[in-house]
C-alpha positions in Angstrom: 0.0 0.0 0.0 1.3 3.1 -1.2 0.6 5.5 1.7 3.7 8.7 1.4 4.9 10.9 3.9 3.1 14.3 2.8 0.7 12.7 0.9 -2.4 15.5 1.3 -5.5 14.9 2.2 -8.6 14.4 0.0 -11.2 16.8 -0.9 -13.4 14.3 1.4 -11.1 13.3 3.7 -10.6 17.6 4.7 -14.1 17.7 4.7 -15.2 15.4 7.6 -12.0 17.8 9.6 -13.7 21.1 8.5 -17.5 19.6 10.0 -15.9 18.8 13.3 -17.2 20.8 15.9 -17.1 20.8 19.8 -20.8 18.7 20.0 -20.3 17.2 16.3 -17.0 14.6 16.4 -16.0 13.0 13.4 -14.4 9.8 14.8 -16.3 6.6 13.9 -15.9 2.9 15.1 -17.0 -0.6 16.8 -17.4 -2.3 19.8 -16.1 -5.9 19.3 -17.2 -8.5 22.3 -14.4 -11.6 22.1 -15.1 -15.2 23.6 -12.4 -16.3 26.3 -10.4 -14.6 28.4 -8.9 -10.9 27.9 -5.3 -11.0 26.3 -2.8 -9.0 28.2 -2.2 -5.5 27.7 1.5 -5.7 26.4 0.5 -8.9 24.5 -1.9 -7.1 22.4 0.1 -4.3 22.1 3.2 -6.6 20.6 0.2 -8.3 18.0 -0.9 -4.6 17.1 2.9 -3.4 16.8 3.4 -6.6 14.5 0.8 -5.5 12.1 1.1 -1.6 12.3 3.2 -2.0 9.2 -0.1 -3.1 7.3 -1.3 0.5 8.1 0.9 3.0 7.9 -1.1 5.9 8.0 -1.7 5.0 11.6 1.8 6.3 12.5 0.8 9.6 10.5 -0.4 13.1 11.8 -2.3 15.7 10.7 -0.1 18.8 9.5 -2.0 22.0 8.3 -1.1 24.0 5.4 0.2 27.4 6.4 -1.8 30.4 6.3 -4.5 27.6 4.5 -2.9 28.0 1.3 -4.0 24.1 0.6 -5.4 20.8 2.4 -3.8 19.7 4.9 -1.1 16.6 4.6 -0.3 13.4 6.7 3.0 13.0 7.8 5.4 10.9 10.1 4.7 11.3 13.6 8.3 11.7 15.0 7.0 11.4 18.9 4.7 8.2 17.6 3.7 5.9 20.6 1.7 3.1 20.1 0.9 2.9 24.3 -0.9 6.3 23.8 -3.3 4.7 21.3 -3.7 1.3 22.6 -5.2 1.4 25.8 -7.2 -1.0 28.2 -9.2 -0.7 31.0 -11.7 -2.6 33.4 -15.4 -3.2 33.6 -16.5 -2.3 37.4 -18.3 -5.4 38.4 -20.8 -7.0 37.5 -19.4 -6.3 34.1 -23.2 -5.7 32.5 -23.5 -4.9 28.7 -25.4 -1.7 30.2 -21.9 -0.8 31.6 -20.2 -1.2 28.5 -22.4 0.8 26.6 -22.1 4.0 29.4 -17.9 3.4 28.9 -18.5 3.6 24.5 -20.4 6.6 24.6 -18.1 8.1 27.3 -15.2 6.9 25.2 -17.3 8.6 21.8 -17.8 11.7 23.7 -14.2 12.5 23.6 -12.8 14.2 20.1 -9.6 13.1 19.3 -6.6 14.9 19.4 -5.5 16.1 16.2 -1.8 16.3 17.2 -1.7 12.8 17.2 -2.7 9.9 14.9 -6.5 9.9 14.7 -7.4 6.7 16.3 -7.8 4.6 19.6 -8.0 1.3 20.3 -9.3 0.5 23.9 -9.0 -3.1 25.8 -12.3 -3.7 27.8 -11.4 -6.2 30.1 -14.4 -7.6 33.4 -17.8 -8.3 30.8 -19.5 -10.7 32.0 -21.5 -13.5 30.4 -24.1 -13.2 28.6 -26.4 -15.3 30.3 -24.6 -14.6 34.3 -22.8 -18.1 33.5 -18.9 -18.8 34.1 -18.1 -17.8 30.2 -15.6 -15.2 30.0 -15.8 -12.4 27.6 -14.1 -8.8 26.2 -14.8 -6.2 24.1 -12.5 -3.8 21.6 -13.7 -0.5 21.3 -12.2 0.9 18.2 -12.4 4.5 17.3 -10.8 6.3 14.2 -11.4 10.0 12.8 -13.8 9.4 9.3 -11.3 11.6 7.5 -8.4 8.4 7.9 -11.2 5.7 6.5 -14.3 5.6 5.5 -15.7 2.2 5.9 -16.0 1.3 2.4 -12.4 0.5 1.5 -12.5 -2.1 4.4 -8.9 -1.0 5.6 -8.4 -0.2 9.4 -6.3 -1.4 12.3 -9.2 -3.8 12.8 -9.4 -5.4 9.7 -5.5 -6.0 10.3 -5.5 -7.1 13.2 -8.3 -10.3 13.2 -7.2 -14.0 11.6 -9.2 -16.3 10.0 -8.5 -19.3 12.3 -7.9 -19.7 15.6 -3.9 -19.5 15.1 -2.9 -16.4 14.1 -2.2 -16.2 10.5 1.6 -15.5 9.3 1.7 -11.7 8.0 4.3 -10.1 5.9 7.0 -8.9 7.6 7.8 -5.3 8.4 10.8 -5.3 6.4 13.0 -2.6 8.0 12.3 -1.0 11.2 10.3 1.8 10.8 11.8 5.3 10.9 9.6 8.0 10.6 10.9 11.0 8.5 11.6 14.2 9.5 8.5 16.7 10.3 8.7 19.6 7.7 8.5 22.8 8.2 5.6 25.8 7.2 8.4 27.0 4.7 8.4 23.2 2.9 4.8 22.9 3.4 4.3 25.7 1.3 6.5 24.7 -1.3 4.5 22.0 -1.6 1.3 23.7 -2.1 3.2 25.6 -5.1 4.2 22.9 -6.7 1.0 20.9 -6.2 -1.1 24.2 -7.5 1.3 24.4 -10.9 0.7 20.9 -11.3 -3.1 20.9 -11.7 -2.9 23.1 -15.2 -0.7 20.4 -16.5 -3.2 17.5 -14.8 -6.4 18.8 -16.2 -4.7 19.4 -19.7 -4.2 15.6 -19.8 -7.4 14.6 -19.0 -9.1 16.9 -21.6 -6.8 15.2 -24.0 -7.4 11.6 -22.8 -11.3 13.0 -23.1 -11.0 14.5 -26.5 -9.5 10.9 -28.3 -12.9 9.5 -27.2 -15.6 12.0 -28.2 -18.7 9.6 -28.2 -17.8 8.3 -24.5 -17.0 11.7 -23.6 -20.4 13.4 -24.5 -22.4 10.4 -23.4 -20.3 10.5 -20.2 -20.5 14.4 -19.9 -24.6 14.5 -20.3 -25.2 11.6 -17.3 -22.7 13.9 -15.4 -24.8 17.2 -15.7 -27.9 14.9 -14.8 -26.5 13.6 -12.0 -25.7 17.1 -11.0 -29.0 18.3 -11.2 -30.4 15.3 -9.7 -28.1 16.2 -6.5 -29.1 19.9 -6.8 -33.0 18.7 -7.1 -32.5 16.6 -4.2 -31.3 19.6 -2.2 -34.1 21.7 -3.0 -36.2 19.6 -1.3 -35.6 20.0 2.4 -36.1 16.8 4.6 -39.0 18.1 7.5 -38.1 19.6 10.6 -38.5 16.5 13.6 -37.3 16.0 16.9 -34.4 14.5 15.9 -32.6 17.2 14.2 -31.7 19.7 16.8 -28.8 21.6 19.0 -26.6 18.9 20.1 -24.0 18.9 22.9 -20.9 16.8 23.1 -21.9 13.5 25.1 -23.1 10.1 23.8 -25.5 7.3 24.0 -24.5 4.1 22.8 -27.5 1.0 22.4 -27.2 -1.9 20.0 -30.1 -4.4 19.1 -29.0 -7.8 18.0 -30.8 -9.6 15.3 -30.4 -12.8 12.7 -29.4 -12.3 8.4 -31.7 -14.9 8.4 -35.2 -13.4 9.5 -34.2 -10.5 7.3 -33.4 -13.0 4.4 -36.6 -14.6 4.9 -38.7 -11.3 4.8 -36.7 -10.4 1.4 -37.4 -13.9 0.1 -41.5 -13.8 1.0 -42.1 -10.0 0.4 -39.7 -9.3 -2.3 -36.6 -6.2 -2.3 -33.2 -6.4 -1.0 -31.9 -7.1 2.9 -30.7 -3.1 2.6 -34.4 -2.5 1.4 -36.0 -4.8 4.8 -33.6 -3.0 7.2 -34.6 0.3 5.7 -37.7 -0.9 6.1 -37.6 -1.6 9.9 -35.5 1.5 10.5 -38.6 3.2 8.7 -41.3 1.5 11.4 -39.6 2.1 14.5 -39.0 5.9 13.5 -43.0 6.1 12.7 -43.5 4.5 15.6 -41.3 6.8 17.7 -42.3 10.1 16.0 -46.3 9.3 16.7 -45.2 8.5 20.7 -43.9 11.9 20.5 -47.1 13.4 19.2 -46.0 14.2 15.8 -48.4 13.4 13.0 -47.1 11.3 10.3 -49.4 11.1 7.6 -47.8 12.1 4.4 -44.2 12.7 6.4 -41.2 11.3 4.3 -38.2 11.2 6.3 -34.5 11.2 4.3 -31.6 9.3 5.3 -27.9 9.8 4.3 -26.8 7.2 2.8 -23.4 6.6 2.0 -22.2 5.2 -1.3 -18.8 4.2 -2.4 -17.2 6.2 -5.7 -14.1 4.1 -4.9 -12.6 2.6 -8.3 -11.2 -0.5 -8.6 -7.9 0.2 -8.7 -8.2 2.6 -5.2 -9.5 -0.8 -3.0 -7.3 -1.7 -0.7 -6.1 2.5 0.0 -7.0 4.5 3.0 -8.8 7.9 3.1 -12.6 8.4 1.6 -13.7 7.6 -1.7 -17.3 8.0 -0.8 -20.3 10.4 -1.9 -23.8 11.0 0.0 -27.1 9.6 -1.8 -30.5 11.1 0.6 -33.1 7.9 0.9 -36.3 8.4 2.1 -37.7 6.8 4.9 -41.6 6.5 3.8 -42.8 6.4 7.7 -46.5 8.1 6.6 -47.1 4.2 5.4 -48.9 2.3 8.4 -49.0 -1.2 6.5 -45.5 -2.9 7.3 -45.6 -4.5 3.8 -46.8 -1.8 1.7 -43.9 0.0 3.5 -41.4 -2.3 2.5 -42.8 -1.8 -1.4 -42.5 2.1 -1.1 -39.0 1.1 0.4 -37.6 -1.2 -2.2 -39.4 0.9 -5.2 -37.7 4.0 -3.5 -34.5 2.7 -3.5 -34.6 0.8 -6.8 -35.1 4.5 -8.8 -32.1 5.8 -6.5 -29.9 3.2 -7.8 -30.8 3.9 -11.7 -30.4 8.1 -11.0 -27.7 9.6 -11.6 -27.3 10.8 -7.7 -24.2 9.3 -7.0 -22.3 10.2 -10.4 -23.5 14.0 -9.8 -22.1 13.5 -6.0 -18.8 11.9 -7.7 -19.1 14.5 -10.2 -19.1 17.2 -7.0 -16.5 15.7 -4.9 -14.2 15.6 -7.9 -14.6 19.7 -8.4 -13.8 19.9 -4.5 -10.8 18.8 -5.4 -9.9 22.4 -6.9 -11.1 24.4 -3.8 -9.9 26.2 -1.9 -10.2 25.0 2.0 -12.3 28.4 3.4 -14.8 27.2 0.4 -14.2 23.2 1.1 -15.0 24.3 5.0 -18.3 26.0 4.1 -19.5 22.9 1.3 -18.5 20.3 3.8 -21.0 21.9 6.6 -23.7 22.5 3.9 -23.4 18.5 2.7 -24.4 17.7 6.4 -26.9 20.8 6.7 -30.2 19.3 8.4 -32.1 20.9 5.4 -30.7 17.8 3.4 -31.1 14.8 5.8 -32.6 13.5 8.8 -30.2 10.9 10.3 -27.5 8.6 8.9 -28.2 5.1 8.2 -25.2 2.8 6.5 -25.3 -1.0 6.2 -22.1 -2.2 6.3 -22.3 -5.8 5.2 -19.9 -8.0 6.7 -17.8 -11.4 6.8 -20.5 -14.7 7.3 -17.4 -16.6 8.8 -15.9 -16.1 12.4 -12.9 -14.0 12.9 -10.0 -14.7 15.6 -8.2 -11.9 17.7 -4.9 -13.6 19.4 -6.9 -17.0 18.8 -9.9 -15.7 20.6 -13.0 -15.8 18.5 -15.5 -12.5 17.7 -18.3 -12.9 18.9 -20.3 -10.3 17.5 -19.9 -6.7 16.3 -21.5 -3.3 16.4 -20.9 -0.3 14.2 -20.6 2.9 15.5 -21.4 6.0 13.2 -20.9 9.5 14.3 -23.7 12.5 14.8 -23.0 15.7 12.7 -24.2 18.9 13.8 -28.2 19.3 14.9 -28.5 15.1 14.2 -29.1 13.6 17.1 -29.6 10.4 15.8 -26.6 7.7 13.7 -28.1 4.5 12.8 -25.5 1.6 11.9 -26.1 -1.7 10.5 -23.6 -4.6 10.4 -24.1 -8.2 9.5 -21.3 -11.4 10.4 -21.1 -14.7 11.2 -24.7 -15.1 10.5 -25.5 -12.0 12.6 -27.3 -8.5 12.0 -26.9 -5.8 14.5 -28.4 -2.0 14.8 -25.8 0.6 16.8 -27.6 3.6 17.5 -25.4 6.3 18.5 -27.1 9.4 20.2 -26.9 12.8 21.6 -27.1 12.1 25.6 -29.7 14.8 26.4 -31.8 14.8 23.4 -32.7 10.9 23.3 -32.3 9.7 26.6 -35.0 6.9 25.4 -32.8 5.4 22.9 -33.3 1.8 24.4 -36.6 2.8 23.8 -35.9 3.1 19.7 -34.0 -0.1 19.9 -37.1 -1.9 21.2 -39.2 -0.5 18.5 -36.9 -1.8 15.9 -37.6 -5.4 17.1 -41.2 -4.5 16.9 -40.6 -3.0 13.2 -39.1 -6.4 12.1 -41.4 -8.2 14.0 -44.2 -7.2 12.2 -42.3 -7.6 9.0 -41.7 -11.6 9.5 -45.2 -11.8 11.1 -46.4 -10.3 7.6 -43.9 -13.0 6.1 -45.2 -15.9 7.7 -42.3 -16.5 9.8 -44.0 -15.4 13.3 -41.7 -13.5 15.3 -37.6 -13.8 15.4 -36.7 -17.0 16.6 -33.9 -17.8 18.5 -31.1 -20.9 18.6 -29.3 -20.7 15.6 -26.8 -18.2 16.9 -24.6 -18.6 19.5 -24.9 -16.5 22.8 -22.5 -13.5 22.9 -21.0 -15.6 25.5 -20.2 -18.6 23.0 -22.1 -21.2 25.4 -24.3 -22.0 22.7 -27.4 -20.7 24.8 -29.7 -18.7 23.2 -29.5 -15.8 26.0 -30.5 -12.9 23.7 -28.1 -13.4 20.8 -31.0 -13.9 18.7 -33.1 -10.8 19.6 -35.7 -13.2 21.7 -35.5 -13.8 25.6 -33.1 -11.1 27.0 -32.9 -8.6 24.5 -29.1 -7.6 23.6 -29.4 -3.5 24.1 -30.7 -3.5 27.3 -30.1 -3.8 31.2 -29.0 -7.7 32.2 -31.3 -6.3 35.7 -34.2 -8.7 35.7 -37.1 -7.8 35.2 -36.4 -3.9 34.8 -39.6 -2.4 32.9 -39.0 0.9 32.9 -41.5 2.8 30.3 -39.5 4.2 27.6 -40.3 7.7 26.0 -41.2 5.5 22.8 -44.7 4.5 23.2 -44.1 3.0 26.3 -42.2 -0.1 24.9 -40.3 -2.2 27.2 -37.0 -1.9 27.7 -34.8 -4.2 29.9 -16.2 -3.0 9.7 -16.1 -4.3 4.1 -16.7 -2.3 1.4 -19.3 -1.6 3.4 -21.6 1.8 2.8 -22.0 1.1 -1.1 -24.4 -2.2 0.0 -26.6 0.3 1.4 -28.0 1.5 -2.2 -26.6 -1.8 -4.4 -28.3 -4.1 -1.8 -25.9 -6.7 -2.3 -27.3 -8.3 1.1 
């Protein structure tokens, strides 16, 4: 992987730094829960040292173009030190999943320091089982700034760091100890902005060339371009409504993840037709209904619109770091009251969004970014994430159906984390693996203090989805407990459900309508539905 020492940043990667604000943080992540015992500090450290080589960009730093005559560059972090960004601490007991949660959104409260490479990687060590039982367990909290990866090219110290078997898999070697190079100066950094701004005449000129010796491609490519643009432009000029969940947000989070089975959402695609992007949509779409009417809100003829990411990452570009992604705004048809006519609004929805030309006008976009300057890339980035144009983030990242292996302990299970820009107080993230499908809802602390409250209405939502299907509700027993005993303990969605306090019998009423309560290649399957 060709990652330099001042290589600058993308048009999109400077973007998600401009939007960063003291309540709106830009890192994303997972929480990871392990079977077995916790591995040592120092001998996770040595396995992450090992593989750091795979990554290099996590040894890199932020440094900002003088007097902001350019986007800023990564380079070598002389003062790197991997102990800074591999940390561990400890569960108080009993070790509940509730506790966990309160440490991630404590841990995703926190912005990360930009003098520093933009990621942690934090040890959770004292879970306990899932079912109060003598399994052991341990989580991974991972969390990386958005402008370092964005989820689609599947490259992060995660993805490094997990084997397919149980023994750890042999990994190319390092080569030569690494030696970071020498930080450069304003005076160089400035040089390099010259050079890179007398290069662009000299870029553009071959690409009109390379354009011109294919005039028929060119036009045909040129007219679905200006469509796409005006299909983006369209799309902004009509706002998504004003709801609760887009207003002033502070700096805290909430964390809640609902666990659920690929296969009840595979056998709602099979008996009611679309895509298993389209039936998540779909549930995502019930619970918020159901949500908004609890809060008084009418919903009849109310269209929500979700920002859905979309990879415009080529071929040749998999495997690299840094963004290669646009925004495509879904609706989210929550004035439908029928579960199954809602999943045909859904699928129909997202069926025309894949054959417009959204995504090549947003390519179309981000490429002209390219040539901005940052005080203009600083007021477009803020306007892409304006609550005028979406409601709430919702990605699917679709993952491995085979287990994984951290120091020959297996994952369990995973949840995504998103992040909340500023006035959204709501990130929903979906993941599948192993057989698995699981919801992390991130959330403003103040704003939605009911947010086990929206998880229990997403079981509800796919409930009535496999109810419609014939399936009756979820069913539980084919996947293993978080605790790997094999029990069925909640990892299916039935029994204890996953999101919520291990206290027995705790029935608090939830904001919601009173419901009880108790990371590859990943954002394009959220409008391809390759589920």
């Amino acid at each position: 992987m060709a990652t330099l020492h001042k290589d600058r940043l993308s048009a999109i990667d400077a973007s998600f730094l401009a939007q960063e604000r003291e309540s709106s943080h830009m890192h994303v992540g997972a929480l990871a829960i392990f079977a077995g015992p916790p591995p040592r500090h120092d001998e996770l450290l040595e396995h992450v040292e090992s593989r750091l080589h795979l990554v290099p960009r996590y040894r890199q730093k932020l440094a900002e173009s003088p007097l902001e005559t350019g986007r800023p560059f990564w380079i070598d972090d002389p003062r790197f030190n991997l102990e800074y960004h591999v940390r561990h601490t400890a569960l108080p007991r009993p070790g509940s999943e509730e506790q966990l949660r309160q440490l991630a959104g404590r841990l995703f409260s926190q912005r990360l320091d930009r003098s520093k490479p933009l990621w942690e990687l934090w040890l959770v060590q004292g879970l306990e089982s899932a079912d109060g039982g003598s399994g052991k367990r341990f989580a991974l909290i991972s969390k990386t700034h958005h402008s370092m990866v964005d989820g689609v090219s599947g490259v992060d110290i995660a993805t490094v760091l997990f084997d397919l078997a149980a023994e750890p898999n042999s990994q190319p070697e390092p080569g030569a100890r690494w030696t970071p190079h020498p930080e450069p100066s304003a005076a160089e950094l400035v040089a390099q902005n010259v050079v890179d701004m007398a290069r662009r005449p000299f870029s553009l000129a071959g690409e009109t060339a390379r354009a011109l010796s294919k005039p028929a491609a060119t036009a045909g490519r040129l007219r679905e371009a200006v469509e796409g643009v005006a299909e983006v432009a369209w799309a902004g000029l009509n706002p998504a409504p004003e709801t609760p969940l887009n207003t002033k947000i502070g700096p805290h989070r909430r964390l809640f993840w609902v666990r659920g089975r690929l296969e009840d959402f595979k056998q709602v695609k099979d008996a009611l037709g679309g895509t298993v992007n389209d039936v998540v949509l779909t549930v995502v779409t019930g619970a918020l209904r159901r949500w908004l009417e609890a809060r008084g809100m009418r919903t009849e003829g109310l269209e929500l619109r979700a920002l859905v990411p979309v990879s415009i990452r080529t071929e040749a570009q998999h495997g690299q770091l840094g963004n290669r992604i646009a925004a495509m705004r879904g609706p989210l048809p929550v004035y439908v009251g029928d579960p199954v006519e809602r999943l045909g609004v859904v699928s129909a929805a997202m069926e025309g969004l894949k054959e417009s030309k959204q995504a090549l006008g947003a390519e179309v976009i981000a490429g002209v970014q390219e040539f901005a300057p940052p005080t203009l890339l600083a007021q477009a980035s803020r306007l892409n994430f304006s609550t005028r144009l979406f409601n709430l983030i919702v990605t699917n990242v679709p993952g491995p159906q085979f287990p994984l292996y951290l120091l020959g302990r297996e994952l369990l299970e995973i949840v995504p984390i998103a992040f909340l820009p500023e006035n959204h107080a709501l990130a929903i993230a979906i993941m599948s693996y192993n057989g698995g499908l699981n919801f992390g809802l991130l959330a403003d602390h103040d704003t939605l203090p009911d947010i086990d409250g929206i998880g229990a209405l997403l079981e509800e939502s796919l409930d009535e989805l496999l109810a419609a299907a014939g399936a009756g509700k979820r069913r539980g027993g084919s996947r293993r407990a978080p605790d790997g005993s094999g029990a069925d303990g909640g990892a299916s969605g039935r029994g204890k459900r996953s999101g919520r306090s291990s206290r027995s019998g705790s029935t608090r009423r939830s904001g919601a309508g009173g419901a009880r309560t108790g990371a590859r290649r990943g954002a394009e399957a959220s409008v391809d539905g390759s589920n």
